[in-house]
C-alpha positions in Angstrom: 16.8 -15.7 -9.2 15.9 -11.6 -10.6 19.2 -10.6 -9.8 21.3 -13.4 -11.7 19.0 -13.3 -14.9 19.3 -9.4 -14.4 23.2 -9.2 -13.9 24.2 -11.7 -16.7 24.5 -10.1 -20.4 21.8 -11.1 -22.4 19.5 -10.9 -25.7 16.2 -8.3 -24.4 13.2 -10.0 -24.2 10.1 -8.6 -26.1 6.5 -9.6 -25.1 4.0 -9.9 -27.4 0.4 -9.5 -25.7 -2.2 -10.4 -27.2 -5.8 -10.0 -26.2 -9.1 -8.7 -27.9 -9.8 -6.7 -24.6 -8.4 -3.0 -25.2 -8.2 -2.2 -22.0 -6.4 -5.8 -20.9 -3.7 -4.8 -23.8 -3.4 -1.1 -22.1 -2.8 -2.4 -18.5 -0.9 -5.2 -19.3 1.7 -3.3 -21.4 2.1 -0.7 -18.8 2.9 -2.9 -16.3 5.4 -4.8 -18.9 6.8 -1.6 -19.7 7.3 -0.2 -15.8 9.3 -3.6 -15.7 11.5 -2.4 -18.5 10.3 -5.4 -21.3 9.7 -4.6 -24.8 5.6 -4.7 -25.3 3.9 -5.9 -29.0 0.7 -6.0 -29.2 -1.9 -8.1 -31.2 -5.8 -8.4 -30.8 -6.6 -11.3 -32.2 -3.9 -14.4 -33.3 -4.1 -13.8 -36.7 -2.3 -10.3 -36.2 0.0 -12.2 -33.6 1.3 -15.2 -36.1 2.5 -11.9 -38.4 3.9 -10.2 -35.7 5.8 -13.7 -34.9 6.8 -14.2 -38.2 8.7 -11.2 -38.6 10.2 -11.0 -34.7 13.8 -12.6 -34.6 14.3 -11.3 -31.4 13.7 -13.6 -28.2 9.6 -13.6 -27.8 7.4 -13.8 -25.1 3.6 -14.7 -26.2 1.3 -14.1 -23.4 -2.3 -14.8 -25.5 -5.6 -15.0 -24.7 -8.1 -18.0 -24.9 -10.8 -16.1 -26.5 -10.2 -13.8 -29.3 -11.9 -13.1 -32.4 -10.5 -13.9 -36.4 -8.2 -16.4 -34.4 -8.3 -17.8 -31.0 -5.9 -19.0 -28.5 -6.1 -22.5 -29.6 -5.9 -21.9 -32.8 -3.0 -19.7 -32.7 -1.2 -22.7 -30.6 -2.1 -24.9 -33.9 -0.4 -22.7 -36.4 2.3 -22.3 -33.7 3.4 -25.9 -33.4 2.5 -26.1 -37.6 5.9 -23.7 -37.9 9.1 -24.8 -35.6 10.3 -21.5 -36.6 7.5 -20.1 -34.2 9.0 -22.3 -31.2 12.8 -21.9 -31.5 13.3 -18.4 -29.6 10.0 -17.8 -28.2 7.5 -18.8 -24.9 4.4 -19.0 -24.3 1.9 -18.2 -21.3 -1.7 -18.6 -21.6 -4.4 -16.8 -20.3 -8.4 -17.5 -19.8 -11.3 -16.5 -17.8 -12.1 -20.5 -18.1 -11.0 -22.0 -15.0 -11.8 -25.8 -15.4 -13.2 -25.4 -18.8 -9.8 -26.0 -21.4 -10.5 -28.9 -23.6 -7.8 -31.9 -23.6 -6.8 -30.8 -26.6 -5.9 -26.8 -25.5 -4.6 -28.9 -22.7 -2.1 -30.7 -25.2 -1.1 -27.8 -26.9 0.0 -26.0 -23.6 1.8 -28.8 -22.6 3.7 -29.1 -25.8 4.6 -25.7 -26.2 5.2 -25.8 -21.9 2.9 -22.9 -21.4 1.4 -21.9 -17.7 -1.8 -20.7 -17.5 -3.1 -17.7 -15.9 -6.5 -17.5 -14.8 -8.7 -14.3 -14.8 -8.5 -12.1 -12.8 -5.1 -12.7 -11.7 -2.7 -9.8 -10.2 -0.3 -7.9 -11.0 2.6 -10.5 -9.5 1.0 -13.2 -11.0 1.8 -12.1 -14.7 5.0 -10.5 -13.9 6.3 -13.9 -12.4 5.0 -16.1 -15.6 6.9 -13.4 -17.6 9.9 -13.6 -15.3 9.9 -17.9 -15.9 9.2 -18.0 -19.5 11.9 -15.2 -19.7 14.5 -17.2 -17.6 13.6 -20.2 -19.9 14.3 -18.6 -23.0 17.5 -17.3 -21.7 18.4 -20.9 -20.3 18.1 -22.5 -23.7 19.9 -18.9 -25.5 22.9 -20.1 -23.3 22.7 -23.8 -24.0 22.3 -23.4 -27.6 25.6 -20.9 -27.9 27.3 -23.7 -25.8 
């Protein structure tokens, strides 16, 4: 699946990380960046709903749960608040709270048809949720120009 999403012209795909954890932002924007995607970063989802707002470009959110000034959930809220900030853009999810998402997080990740990564995951495991949500947004780039 790589090599057709790879060989077909396309809009690049930006990821926006964002994560209070310095040292989470570091490593996962290497790794981003050795896979030859675009990296934004944000520390908290205040910072990331500007970033968003001013990104036309094909967008990639892969947030955090918790996060100061503005969480994950929250960020979801204003998300789903602006249609602007769903056209064009994907969302995965991250936590270190296996089991413990309220139904309503659980609702907003549905909605917005974000996977969730649990912490710690590996290296493969965020580069194939970036690889989906990156395939989706190009899926729906084509079906919308059709």
């Amino acid at each position: 699946m790589a090599e057709q999403i790879t060989n077909q012209p396309h809009q690049p795909v930006t990821v926006l990380v964002v994560d209070d954890d310095q040292n989470i932002l570091k490593s996962l924007t290497m790794v981003l960046e050795d896979e030859g995607y675009r990296v934004l970063q944000a520390p908290d989802g205040l910072v990331a709903l500007n970033i968003l707002s001013a990104q036309t470009a094909l967008l990639i959110v892969l947030t955090d749960h918790h996060m100061p000034v503005l969480d994950g959930p929250g960020l979801l809220r204003r998300v789903l608040a602006e249609p602007a900030l769903v056209s064009g853009r994907a969302y995965v999810y991250m936590t270190a709270g296996r089991g413990h998402l309220s139904p309503d997080v659980h609702q907003l990740l549905a909605t917005l048809e974000a996977p969730v990564l649990y912490k710690p995951f590996g290296v493969d495991d965020v580069l194939d949720a970036i690889e989906a949500a990156a395939y989706r947004l190009r899926s729906a780039e084509r079906t919308e120009a059709s």
